[in-house]
C-alpha positions in Angstrom: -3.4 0.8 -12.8 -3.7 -2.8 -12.2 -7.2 -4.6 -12.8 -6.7 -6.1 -9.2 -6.2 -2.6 -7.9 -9.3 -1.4 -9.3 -10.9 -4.2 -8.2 -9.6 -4.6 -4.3 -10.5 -0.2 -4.2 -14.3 -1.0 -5.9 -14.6 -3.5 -3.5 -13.9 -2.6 -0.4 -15.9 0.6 -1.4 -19.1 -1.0 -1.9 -18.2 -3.4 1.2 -17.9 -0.1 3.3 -20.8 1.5 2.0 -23.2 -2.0 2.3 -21.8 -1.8 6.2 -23.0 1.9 6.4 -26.2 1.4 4.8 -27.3 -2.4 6.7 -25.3 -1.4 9.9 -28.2 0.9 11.6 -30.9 -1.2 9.6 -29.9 -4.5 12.4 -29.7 -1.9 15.3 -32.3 -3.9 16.8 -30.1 -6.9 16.7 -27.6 -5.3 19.6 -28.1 -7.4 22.3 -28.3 -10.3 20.8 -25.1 -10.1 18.8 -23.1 -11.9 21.3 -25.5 -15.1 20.7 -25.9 -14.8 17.4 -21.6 -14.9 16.7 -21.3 -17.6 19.5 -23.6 -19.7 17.4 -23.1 -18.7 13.6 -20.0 -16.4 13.8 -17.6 -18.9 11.5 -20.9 -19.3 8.8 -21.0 -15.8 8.8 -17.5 -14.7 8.2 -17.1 -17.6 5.5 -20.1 -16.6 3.3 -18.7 -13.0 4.4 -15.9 -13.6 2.8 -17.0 -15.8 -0.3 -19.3 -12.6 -1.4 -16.2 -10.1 -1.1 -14.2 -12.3 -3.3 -17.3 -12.8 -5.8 -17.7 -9.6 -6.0 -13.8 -8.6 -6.4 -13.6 -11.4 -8.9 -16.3 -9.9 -11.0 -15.3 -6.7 -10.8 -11.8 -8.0 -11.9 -13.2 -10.3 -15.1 -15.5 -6.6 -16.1 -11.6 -4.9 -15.9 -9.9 -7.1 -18.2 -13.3 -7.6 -20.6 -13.9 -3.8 -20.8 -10.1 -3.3 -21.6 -9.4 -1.5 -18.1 -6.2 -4.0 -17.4 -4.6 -2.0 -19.9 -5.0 1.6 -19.6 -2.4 1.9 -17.0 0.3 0.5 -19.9 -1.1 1.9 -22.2 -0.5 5.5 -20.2 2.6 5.4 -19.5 3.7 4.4 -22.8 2.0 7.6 -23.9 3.8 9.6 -20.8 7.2 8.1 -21.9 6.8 9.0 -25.3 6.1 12.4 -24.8 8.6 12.7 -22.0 10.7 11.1 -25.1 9.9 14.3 -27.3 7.6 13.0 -29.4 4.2 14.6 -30.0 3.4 17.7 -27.9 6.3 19.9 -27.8 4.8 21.8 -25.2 3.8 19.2 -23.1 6.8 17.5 -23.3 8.8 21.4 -22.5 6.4 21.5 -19.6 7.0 17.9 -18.2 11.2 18.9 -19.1 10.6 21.7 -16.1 8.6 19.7 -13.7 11.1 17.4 -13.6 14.0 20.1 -13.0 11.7 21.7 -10.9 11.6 24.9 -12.8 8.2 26.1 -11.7 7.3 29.5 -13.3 
């Protein structure tokens, strides 16, 4: 998997659950929403924006520090070789089947 995709998935996650969690916290805010986007609504969707992409960009630099970026690669070169015959004979027998759709 791609460090982006990690990233963009962590993201909107924690975005999501921030919404949850603050959402009923400004209840009180309800009627006066309509004033408060008239007024601020482009500030707020900027800096909106500028913290999803902070935190998406950090999330992305811990990926490729912590080694992340490549564990997809480095899985499927492991897949292939097996598929390949090398290693596990009996993994690579059962992967042979799944792909003929033998299932026992």
């Amino acid at each position: 998997m791609q460090p982006w995709k990690i990233s963009a998935g962590l993201t909107a996650a924690l975005a999501g659950s921030a919404f949850l969690l603050g959402g009923s916290r400004l209840e009180y805010l309800a009627p006066h929403w309509p004033a408060i986007l008239a007024g601020h609504g482009v500030g707020l969707a900027l800096h909106a924006v500028l913290a999803l992409t902070a935190v998406a960009a950090t999330i992305y630099v811990v990926a490729r520090a912590t080694g992340l970026a490549d564990l997809g690669r480095r899985i499927d070169l492991a897949e292939r070789s097996v598929r390949r015959g090398e290693g596990d004979s009996g993994l690579s027998d059962s992967l042979r089947q799944d792909e003929e759709g033998d299932w026992k």
